[in-house]
C-alpha positions as CSV (number, residue, x, y, z in Angstrom):
1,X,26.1,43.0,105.1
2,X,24.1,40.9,103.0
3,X,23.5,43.3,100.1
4,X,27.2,43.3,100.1
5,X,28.2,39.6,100.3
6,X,25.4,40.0,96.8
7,X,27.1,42.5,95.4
8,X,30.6,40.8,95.7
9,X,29.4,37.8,94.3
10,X,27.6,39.3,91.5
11,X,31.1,41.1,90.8
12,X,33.1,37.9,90.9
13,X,31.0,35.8,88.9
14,X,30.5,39.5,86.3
15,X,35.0,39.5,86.2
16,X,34.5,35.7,85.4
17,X,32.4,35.9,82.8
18,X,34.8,38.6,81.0
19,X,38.0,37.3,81.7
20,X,36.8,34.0,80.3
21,X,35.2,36.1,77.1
22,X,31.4,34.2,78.8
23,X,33.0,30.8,78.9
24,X,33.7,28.6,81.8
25,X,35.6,25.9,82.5
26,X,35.5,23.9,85.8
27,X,39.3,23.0,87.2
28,X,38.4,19.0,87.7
29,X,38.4,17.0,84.3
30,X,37.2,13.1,83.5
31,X,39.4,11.7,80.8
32,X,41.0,14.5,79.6
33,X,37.7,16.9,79.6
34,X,36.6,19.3,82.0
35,X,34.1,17.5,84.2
36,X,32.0,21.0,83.7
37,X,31.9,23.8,81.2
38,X,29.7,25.9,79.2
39,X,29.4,29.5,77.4
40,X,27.0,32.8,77.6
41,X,26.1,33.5,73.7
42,X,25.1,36.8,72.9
43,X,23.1,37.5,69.2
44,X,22.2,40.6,68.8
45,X,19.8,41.6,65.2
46,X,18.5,44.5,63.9
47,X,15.6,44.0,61.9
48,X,15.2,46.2,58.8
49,X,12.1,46.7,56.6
50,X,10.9,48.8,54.1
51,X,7.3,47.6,52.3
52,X,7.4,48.7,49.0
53,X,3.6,47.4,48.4
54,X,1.7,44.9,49.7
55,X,-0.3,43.7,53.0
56,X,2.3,43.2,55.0
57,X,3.0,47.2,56.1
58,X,3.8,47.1,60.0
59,X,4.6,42.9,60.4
60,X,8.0,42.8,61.6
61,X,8.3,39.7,59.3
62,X,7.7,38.6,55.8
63,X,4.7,35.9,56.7
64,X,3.1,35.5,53.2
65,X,0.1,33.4,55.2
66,X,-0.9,36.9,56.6
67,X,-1.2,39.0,53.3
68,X,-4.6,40.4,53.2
69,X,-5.7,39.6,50.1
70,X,-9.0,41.8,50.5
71,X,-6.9,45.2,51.3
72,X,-6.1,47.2,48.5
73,X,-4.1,49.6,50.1
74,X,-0.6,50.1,48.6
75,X,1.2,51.3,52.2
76,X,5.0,51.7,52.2
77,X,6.3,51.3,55.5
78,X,9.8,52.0,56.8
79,X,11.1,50.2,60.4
80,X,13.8,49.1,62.5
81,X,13.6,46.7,65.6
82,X,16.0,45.0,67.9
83,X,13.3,42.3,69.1
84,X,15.1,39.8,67.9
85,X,18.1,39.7,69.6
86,X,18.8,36.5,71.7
87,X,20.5,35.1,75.0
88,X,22.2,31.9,74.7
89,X,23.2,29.8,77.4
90,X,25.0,26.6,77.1
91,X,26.2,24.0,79.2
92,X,27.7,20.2,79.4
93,X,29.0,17.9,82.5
94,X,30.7,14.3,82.6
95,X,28.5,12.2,84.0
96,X,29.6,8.4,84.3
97,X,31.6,8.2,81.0
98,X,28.8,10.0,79.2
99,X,28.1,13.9,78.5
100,X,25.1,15.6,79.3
101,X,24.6,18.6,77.6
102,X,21.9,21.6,78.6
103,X,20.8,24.6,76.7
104,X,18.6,27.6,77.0
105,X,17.7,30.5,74.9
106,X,15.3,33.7,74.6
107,X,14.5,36.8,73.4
108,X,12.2,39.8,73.0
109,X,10.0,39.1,70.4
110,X,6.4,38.4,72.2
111,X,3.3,40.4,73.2
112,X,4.5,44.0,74.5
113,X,8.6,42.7,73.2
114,X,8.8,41.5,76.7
115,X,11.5,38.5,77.3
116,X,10.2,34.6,75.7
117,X,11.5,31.7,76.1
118,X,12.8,30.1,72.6
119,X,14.7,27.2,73.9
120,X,15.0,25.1,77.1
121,X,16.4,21.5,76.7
122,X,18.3,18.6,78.3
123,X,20.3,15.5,76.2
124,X,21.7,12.9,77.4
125,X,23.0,9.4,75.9
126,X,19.7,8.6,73.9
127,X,17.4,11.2,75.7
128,X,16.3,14.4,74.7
129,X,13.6,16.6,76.1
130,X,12.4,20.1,77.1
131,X,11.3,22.5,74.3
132,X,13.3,22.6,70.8
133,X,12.4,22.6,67.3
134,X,10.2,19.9,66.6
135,X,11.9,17.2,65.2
136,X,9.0,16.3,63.1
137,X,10.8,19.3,61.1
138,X,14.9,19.3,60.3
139,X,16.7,21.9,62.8
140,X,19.6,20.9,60.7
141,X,18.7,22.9,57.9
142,X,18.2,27.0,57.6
143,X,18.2,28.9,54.8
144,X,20.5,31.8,55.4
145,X,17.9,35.0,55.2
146,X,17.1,37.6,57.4
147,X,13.8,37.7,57.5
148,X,13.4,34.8,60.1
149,X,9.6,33.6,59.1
150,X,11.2,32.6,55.6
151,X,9.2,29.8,53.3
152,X,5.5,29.8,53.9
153,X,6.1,25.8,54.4
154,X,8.9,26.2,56.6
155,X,8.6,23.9,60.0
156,X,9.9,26.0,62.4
157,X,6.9,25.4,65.2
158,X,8.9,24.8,69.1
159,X,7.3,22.6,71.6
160,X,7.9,20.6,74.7
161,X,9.0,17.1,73.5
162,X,10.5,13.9,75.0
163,X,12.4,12.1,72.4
164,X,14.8,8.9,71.9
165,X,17.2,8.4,69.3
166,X,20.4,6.3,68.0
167,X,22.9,6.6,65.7
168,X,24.3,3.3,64.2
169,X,28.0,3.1,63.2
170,X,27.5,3.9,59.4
171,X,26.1,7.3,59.9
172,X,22.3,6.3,60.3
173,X,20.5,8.2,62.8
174,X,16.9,6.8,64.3
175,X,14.2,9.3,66.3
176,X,11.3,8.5,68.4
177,X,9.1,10.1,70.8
178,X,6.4,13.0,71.6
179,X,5.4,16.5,71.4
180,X,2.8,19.0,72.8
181,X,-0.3,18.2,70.8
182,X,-1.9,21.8,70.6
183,X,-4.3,20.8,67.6
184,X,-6.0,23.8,66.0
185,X,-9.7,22.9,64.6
186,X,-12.0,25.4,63.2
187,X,-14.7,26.1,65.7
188,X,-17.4,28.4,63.4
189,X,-21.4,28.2,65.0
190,X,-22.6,29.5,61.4
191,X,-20.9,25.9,59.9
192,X,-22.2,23.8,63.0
193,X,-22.8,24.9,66.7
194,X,-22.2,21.7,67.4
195,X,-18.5,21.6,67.4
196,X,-16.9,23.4,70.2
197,X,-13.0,23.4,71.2
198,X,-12.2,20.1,73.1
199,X,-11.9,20.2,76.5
200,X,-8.8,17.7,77.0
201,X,-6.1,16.8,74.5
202,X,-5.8,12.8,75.4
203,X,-2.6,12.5,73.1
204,X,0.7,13.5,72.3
205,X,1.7,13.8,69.1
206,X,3.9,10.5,67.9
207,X,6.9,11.3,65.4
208,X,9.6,9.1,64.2
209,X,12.6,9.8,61.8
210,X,15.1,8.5,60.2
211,X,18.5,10.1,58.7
212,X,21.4,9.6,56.4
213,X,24.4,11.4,57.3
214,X,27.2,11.9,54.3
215,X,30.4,13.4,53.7
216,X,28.6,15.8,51.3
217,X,25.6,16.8,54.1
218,X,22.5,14.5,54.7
219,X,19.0,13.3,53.7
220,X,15.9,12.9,56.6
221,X,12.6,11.6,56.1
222,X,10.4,12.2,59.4
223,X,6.6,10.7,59.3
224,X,4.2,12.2,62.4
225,X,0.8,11.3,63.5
226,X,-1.6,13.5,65.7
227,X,-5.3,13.1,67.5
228,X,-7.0,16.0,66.8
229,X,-9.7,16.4,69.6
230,X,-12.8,18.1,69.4
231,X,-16.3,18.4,71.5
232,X,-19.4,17.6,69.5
233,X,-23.1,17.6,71.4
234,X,-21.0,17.9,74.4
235,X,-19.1,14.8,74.1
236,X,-15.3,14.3,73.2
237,X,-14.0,13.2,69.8
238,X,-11.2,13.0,67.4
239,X,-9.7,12.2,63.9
240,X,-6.7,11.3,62.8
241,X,-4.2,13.5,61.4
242,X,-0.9,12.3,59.7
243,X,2.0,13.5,57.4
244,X,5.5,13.2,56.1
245,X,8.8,15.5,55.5
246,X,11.6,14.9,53.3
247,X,14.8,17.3,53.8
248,X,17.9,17.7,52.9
249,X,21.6,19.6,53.2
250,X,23.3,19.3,50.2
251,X,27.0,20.2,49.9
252,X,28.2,21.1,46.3
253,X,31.9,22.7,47.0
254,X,34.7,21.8,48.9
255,X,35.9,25.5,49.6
256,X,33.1,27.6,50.7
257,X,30.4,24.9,50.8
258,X,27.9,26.4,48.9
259,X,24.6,24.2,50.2
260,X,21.5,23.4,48.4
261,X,18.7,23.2,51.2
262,X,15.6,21.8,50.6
263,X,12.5,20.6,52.7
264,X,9.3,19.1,51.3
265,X,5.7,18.4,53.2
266,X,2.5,16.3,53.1
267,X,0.0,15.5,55.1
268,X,-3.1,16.1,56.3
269,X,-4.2,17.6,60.0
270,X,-0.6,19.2,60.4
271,X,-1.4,23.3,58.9
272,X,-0.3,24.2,62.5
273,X,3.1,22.7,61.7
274,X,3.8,25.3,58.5
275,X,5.1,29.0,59.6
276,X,1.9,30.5,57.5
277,X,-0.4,28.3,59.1
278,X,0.3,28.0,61.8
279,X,-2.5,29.7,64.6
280,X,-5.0,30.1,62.0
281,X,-6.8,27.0,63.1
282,X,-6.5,25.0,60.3
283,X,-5.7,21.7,61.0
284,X,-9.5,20.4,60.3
285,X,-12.8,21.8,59.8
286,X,-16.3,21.2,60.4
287,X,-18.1,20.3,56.9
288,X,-21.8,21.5,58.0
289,X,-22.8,17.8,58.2
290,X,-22.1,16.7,61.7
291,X,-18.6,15.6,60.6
292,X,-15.2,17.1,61.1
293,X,-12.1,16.8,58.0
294,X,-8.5,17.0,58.5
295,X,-7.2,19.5,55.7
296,X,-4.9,18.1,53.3
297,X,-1.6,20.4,53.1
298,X,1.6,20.6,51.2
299,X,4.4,22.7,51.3
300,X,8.2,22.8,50.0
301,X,11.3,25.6,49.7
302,X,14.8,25.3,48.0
303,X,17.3,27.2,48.9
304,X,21.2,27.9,47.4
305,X,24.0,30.2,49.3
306,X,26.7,31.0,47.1
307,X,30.0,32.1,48.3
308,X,31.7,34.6,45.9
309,X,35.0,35.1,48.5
310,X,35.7,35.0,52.3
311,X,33.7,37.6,52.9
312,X,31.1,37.9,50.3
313,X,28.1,35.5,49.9
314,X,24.5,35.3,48.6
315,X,21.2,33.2,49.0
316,X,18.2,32.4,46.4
317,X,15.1,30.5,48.5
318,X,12.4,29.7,46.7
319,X,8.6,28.4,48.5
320,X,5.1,27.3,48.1
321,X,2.1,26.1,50.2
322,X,-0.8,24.6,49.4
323,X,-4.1,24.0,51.5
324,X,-7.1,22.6,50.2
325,X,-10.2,21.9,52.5
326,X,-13.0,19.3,51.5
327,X,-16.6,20.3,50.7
328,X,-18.3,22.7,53.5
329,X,-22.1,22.6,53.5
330,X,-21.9,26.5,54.1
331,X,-19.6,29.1,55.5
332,X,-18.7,33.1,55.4
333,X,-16.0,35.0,53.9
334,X,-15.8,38.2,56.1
335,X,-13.7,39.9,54.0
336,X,-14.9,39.2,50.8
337,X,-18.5,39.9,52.4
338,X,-20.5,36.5,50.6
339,X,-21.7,33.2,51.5
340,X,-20.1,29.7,49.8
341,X,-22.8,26.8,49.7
342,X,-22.0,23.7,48.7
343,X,-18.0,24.6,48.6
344,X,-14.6,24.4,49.3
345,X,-11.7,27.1,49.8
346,X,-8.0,26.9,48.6
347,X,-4.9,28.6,49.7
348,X,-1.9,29.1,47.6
349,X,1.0,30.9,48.7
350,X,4.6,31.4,47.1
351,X,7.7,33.0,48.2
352,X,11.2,34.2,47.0
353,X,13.7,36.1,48.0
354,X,17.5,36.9,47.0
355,X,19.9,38.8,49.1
356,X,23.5,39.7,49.6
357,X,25.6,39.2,52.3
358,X,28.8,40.3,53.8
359,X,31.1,39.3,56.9
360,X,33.7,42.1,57.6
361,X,35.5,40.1,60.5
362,X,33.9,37.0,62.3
363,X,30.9,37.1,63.4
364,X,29.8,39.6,61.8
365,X,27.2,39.6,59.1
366,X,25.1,42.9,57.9
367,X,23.5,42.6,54.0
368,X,20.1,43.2,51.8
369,X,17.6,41.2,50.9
370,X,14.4,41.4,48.3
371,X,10.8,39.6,49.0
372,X,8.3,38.6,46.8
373,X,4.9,36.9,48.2
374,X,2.1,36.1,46.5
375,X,-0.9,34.8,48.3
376,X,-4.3,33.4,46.8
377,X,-7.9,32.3,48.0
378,X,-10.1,29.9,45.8
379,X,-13.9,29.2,46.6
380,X,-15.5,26.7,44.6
381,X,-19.1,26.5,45.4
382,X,-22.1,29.0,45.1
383,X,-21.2,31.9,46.0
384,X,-23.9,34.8,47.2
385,X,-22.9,38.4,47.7
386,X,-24.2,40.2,51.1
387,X,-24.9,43.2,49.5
388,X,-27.2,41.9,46.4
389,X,-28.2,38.7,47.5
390,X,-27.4,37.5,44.0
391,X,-25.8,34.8,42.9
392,X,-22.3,34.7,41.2
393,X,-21.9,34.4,37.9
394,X,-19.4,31.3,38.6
395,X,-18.8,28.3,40.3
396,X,-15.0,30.0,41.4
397,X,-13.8,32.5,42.4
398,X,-10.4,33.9,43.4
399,X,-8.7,36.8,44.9
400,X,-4.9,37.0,45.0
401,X,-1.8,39.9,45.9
402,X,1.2,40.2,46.2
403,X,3.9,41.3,48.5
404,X,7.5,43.4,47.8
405,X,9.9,44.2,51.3
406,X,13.4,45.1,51.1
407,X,14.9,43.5,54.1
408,X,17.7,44.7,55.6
409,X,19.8,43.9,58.5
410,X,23.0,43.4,61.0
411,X,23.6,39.9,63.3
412,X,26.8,40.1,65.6
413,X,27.5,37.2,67.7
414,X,29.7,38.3,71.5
């Protein structure tokens, strides 16, 4: 009797769901709204690639941070995944004259494409919190590709946050408040045994913002400020890590929009915040003198969609990153096989793309795109081989590649 009073309910609330196309309305409404409603959001993606050369053969996205730039192997690789498909559910409910809205999102790409969870917040009046983009970044903004890593500097990192904001009458709109700290600190025993991981993070990270909203789209400038903790002779430390965005949606046609996108970054202690950086530990390092640095980093992209009809529409994105660590005492490039005394390393990478899209009926979007990363390491310093034990015949050295991927792919929204 139970399973069946289950089953009848799980019917009732599936013949709901349909008849309503996934939407629901409750019958009792405050001022003229329904005191309850919400909608089930299907997207569903399929992810085409084809590596024409490069090191990025088997990634199911175009990250230019992970191009092995000590692989010479030229592999083409053709694939097709689903993984990135996503459940979408959305809710709001009157509550004393105010709306309180909830939302909640996931999808398959994780370890063994098992279900993660992308989304999970609560807002209300001047409170937001749960996990979301960080707003230390601009969720605002998007360049329309379908390779969803995009621009090496892209801030696209999702954390749990607890944030206030306002909006003043003229469009002005003010952020405060906190995210999950998860600094990332290089912990190498061959630059100092020393350092280990911390054992407690002690604080949040702090980030405030401030944006102008326009008839023609808006500008936003967000400043954050971290405590990167670390354990040195077993006893807890940190330094200070800090930076600053400036982004922007930029509206340059009254018909079909046509936006100009752009998102520029600076700081120093916040790698973990760029897509290419991010969970390579870069945030600081240890300089092989008892001290710890935050690495300096800078990133921007540019993007401009095009409408050529109703249906028809393109993009151009354009990107670059830039990380630069201070002098290191000594350390060990594994792939390269030598030593660096006395050095620093650089990372440059650059992206672009162009692709063409088209919507048959709402909804519904399937198109092409083309990738280009390049990706470069810099040592300065004295540089000894493994193999010979010899010195270099320069204070520099670098070793770059590059990256080509036709991207293909469907998104249909039910």
């Amino acid at each position: 009797m139970k399973r069946l009073s289950i089953l009848l309910i799980l019917t009732m609330v599936t013949f709901a769901i349909r008849a309503q196309n996934f939407t629901y309305s409750s019958k009792d409404s405050i001022n003229g709204k329904p005191k309850a409603e919400g909608y089930l959001f299907f997207k569903m993606k399929l992810n085409g690639v084809y590596d024409l050369s490069g090191g990025l053969h088997g990634l199911e996205t175009f990250n230019v941070g992970k191009i092995d730039v000590w692989d010479d192997q030229n592999i083409q690789n053709f694939s097709m995944d689903m993984h990135q498909s996503q459940i979408r559910l959305f809710g709001s409910r009157q509550i004393n004259g105010h709306t309180a809205k909830g939302y909640f999102e996931g999808d398959f790409w994780a370890g063994n494409k098992v279900a993660r969870l992308r989304h999970a917040w609560v807002d209300y009046q001047f409170i937001h919190f749960g996990q979301d983009w960080s707003f230390f970044g601009d969720k605002d903004i998007w360049p329309n590709v379908f390779d969803w890593d995009g621009p090496p500097s892209g801030v696209w990192r999702r954390e749990p946050q607890l944030q206030f904001y306002f909006w003043t009458d003229d469009n002005w709109k003010f952020e405060v408040g906190i995210e999950q700290p998860g600094s990332e600190i290089t912990y190498d025993e061959d630059i100092d045994p020393n350092i280990m991981p911390a054992k407690n993070n002690k604080f949040p990270d702090f980030i405030a913002t401030v944006k102008k909203k326009k008839d023609w789209g808006h500008l936003r400038l967000a400043t954050i400020m971290r405590n990167l903790s670390y354990c040195k002779n077993e006893s807890d430390e940190s330094i200070l890590g800090y930076g600053a965005a400036v982004s922007g949606y930029l509206s340059t046609s009254e018909t079909y929009d046509n936006p100009i996108q752009f998102q520029f970054v600076y700081g120093k202690g916040i790698a973990t915040y760029l897509v290419s950086f991010s969970g390579l530990n870069y945030d600081a390092a240890p300089d092989g003198s008892g001290n710890v640095e935050a690495i300096p980093v800078f990133g921007g992209w540019l993007s401009y969609e095009k409408w050529l009809s109703e249906k028809w529409h393109g993009n151009i994105v354009l990107g670059m990153s830039d990380f630069s660590t201070s002098e290191i005492n000594e350390f060990y490039v594994e792939g390269g096989k030598f030593n660096v005394y006395d050095g620093s390393m650089d990372l440059n990478h650059y992206y672009g793309l162009v692709n063409i899209m088209y919507d048959p009926f709402e909804n519904f979007t399937l198109g092409v795109e083309y990738n280009l990363g390049y990706k470069e390491n810099v040592y300065h310093g004295d540089i000894v081989y493994d193999e010979t034990g010899e010195n270099h015949d320069s204070d520099r050295l670098s070793k770059g590649r590059n990256a080509h991927r036709i991207s293909f792919g469907l998104f249909y929204n039910f």
